[in-house]
C-alpha positions in Angstrom: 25.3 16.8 -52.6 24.5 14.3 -50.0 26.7 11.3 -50.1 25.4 8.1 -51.2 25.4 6.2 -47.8 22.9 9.0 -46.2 20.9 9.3 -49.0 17.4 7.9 -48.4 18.1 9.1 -44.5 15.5 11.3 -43.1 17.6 13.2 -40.7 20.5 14.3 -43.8 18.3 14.0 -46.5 15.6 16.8 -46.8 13.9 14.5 -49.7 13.4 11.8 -47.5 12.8 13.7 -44.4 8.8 13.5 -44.9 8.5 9.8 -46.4 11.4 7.8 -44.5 10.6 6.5 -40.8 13.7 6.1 -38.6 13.4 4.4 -35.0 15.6 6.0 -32.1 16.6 2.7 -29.4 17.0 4.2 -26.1 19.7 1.9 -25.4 22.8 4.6 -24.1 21.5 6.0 -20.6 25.1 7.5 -19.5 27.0 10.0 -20.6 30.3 11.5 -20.7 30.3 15.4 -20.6 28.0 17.6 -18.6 26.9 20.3 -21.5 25.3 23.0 -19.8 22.1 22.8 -22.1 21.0 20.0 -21.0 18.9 18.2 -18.7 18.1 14.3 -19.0 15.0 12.8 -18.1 13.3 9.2 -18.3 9.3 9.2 -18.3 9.2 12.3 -19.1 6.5 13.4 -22.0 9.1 16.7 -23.4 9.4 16.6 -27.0 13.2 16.9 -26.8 16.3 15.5 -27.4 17.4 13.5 -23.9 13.9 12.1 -23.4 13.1 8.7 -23.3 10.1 6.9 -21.7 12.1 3.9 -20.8 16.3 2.5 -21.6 15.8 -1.1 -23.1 18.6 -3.8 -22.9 20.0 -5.1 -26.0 17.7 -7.8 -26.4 14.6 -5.5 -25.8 16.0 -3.2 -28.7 16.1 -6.2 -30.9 12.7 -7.3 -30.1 11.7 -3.3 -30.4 12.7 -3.4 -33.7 11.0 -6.7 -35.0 7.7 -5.6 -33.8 8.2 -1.9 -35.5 9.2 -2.9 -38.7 6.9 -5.2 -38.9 3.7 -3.2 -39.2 5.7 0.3 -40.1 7.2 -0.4 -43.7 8.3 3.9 -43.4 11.4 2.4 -41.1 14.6 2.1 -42.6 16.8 3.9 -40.0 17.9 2.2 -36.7 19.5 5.5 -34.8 21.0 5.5 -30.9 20.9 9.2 -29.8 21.1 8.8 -26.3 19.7 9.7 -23.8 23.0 10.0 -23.0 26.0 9.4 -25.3 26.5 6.7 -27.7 29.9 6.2 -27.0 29.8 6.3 -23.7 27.5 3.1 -23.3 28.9 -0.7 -24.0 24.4 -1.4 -25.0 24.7 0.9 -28.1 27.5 -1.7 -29.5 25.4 -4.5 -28.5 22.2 -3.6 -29.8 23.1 -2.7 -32.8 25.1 -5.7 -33.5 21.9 -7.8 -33.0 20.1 -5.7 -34.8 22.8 -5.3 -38.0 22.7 -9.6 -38.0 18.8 -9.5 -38.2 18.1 -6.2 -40.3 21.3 -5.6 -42.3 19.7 -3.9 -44.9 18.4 -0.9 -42.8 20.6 2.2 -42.0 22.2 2.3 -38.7 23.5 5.3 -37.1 24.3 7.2 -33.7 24.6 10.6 -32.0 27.6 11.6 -30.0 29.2 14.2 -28.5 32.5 12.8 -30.0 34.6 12.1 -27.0 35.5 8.7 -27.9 34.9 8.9 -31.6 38.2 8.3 -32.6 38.6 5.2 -30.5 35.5 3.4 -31.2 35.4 4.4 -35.4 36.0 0.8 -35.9 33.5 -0.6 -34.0 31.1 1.5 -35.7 31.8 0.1 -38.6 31.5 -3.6 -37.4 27.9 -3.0 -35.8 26.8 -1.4 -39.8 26.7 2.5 -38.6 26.9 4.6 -41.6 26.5 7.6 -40.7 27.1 9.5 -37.3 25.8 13.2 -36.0 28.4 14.6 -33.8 27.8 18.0 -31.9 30.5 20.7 -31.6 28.9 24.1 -30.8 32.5 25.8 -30.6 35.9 25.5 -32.2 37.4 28.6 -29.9 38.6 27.7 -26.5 37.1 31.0 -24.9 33.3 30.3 -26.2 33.5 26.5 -26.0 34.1 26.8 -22.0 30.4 28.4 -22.0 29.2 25.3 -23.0 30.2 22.6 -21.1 30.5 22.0 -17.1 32.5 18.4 -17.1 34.5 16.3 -19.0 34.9 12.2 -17.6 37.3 10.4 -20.1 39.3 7.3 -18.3 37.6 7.6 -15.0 38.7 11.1 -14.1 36.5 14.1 -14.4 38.0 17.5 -15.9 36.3 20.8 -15.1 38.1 23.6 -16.1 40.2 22.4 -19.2 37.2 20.5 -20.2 36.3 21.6 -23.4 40.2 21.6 -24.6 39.8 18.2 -24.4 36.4 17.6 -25.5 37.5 19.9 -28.5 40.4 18.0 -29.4 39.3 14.9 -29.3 35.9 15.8 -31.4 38.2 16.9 -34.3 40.2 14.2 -34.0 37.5 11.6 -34.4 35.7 13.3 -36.8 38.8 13.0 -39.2 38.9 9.4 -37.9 35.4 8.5 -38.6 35.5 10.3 -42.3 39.0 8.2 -43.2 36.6 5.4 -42.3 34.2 6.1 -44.8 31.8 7.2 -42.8 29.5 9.8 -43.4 29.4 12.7 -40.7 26.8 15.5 -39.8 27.8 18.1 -37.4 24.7 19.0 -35.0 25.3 22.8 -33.5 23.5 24.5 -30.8 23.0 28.1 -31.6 22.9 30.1 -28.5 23.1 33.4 -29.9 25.0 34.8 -27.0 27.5 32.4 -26.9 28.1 31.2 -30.4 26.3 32.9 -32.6 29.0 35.0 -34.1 31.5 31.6 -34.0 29.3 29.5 -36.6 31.1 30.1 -39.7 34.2 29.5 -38.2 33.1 26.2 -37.0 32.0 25.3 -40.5 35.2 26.8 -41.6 37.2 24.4 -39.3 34.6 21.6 -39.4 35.1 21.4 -43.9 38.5 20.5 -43.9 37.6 17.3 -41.6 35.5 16.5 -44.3 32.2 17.1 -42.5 29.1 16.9 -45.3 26.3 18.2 -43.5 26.0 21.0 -40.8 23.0 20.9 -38.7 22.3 24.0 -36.9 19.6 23.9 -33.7 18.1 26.4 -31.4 18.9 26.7 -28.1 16.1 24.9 -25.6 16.5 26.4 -22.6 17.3 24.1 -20.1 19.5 22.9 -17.0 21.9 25.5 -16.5 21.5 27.2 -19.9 17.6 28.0 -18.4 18.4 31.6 -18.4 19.4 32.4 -22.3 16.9 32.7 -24.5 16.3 30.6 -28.1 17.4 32.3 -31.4 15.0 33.9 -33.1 14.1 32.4 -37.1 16.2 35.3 -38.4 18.9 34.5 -36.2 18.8 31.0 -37.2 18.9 31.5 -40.8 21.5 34.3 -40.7 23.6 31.5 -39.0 23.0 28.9 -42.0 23.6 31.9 -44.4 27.4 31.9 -43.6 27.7 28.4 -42.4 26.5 27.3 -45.8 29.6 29.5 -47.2 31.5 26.3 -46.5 29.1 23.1 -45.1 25.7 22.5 -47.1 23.3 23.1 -44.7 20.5 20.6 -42.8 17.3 22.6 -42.1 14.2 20.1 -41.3 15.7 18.5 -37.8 13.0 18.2 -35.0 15.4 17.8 -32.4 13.8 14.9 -31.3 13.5 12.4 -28.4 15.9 9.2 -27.7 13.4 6.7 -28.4 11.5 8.7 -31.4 10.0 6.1 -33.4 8.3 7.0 -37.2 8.3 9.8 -39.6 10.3 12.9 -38.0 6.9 15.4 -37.2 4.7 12.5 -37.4 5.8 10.2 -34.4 4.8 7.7 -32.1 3.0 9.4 -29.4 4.5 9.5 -25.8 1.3 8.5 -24.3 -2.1 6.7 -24.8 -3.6 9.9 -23.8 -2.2 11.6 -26.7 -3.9 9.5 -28.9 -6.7 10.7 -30.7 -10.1 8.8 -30.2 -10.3 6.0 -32.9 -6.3 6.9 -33.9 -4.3 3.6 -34.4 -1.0 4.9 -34.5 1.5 3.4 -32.0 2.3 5.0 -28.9 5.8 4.9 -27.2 4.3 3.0 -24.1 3.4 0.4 -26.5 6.3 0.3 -28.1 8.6 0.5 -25.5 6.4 -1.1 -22.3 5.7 -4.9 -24.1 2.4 -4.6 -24.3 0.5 -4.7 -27.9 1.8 -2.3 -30.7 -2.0 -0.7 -31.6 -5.0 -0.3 -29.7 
């Protein structure tokens, strides 16, 4: 059952996942850890998590926001997923701070590799979040080192003990977060190589936190991960089949952009030129560039 604070949230709620618009701020630029998986761009048109066509200041974000839910009554979820980490950027506190004091009655909420959870729980809470996806592909030392290239926590970079800490300190804030009353969704990459015969002991380890939702995503193929291939469907479902043994199970994520704006499948579009002729949906340029919301 999803707890009452996501409920109504398109992203861990499969009932409102087709009728609820959320709106991603691409306010959080750096990041933290260097997963191997991944590969960051700005501009860029890819449908993908780690996309964003432009990072807005906190003031920006506000004024994004106004102008959205202004002609989109679907929005009811203000999300920061990046393109980097959350945590790991000072403008996710600040926007949504402004934006909790203008719009406290919409959901707030944020992505993070989980790092600095435990630190920063408290001013989650402040700024309105709710709810928070944090992604842990491994809970085993000897798989989770496939994962990640870097660690920076305190100025200092850690290579080869990198996950160990990573790991720790995920767990760690995810009990911290949930103590807080916040309600947490676990996002997992399934590389089927790596991982794929580790899931259920994540969700093993990952339900006595108190995690309420696993999310569990096929591998794109980027960055230094370019060489694996993506799970197959079968794969993917045989991985919910014994996660769900333990964590209720999330199965309509897009994996979308930083800045996606709208219902999840029905978005803005990245580009005028993805518009179709006599369309007057918005477009992320508009959105995010200043200039008017429909053509």
């Amino acid at each position: 059952m999803i707890p009452i604070k996501a409920q109504g949230h398109p992203c861990f709620d499969e009932t409102a996942h087709h009728k609820v618009g959320r709106m991603h701020i691409p306010v959080a630029p750096a990041c933290n850890i260097q997963c191997r998986y991944c590969y960051r761009e700005i501009g860029s048109t890819d449908n993908r998590p780690g996309v964003a066509y432009k990072i807005l200041k906190p003031g920006e974000a506000l004024a994004a926001v106004e102008a959205v839910v202004a002609t989109d009554k679907s929005i009811r979820v203000i999300g920061v997923a990046g393109p980097g980490d959350a945590l790991a950027n000072e403008a996710t506190f600040n926007s949504l701070a402004l934006i909790h004091k203008k719009f406290p009655r919409l959901k707030k909420c944020i992505s993070t590799n989980g790092l600095r959870l435990a630190e920063r729980v408290d001013e989650l809470v402040r700024v309105g979040v709710s709810t928070i996806s944090v992604t842990v592909n491994a809970v085993k030392p000897s798989t989770g080192r496939e994962f990640y290239r870097k660690v920076k926590l305190n100025g200092r970079n850690y290579f080869e003990n990198a996950f160990d800490i990573l790991s720790a300190r995920q767990l760690m804030g995810i009990e911290a977060a949930v103590s807080e009353g916040l309600v947490v969704k676990v996002n997992t990459v399934l590389v089927p190589e790596l991982n794929g015969d580790h899931i259920e002991d994540v969700a093993r380890v990952l339900k006595t936190l108190g995690v309420s939702l696993m999310n569990i995503m096929p591998l794109k193929p980027l960055g230094d991960m370019s060489g694996y291939r993506a799970p197959t469907c079968l794969e993917i479902e045989e991985a919910r089949y014994y996660a769900g043994r333990h964590i209720e199970q999330f199965r309509a994520c897009k994996q979308c952009r930083a800045d996606a704006v709208g219902i999840p499948g029905h978005d803005a579009h990245t580009h005028a030129l993805d518009t179709p002729h006599g369309d007057t949906s918005k477009t992320l340029g508009e959105i995010f560039a200043g200039v008017p919301l429909y053509h």
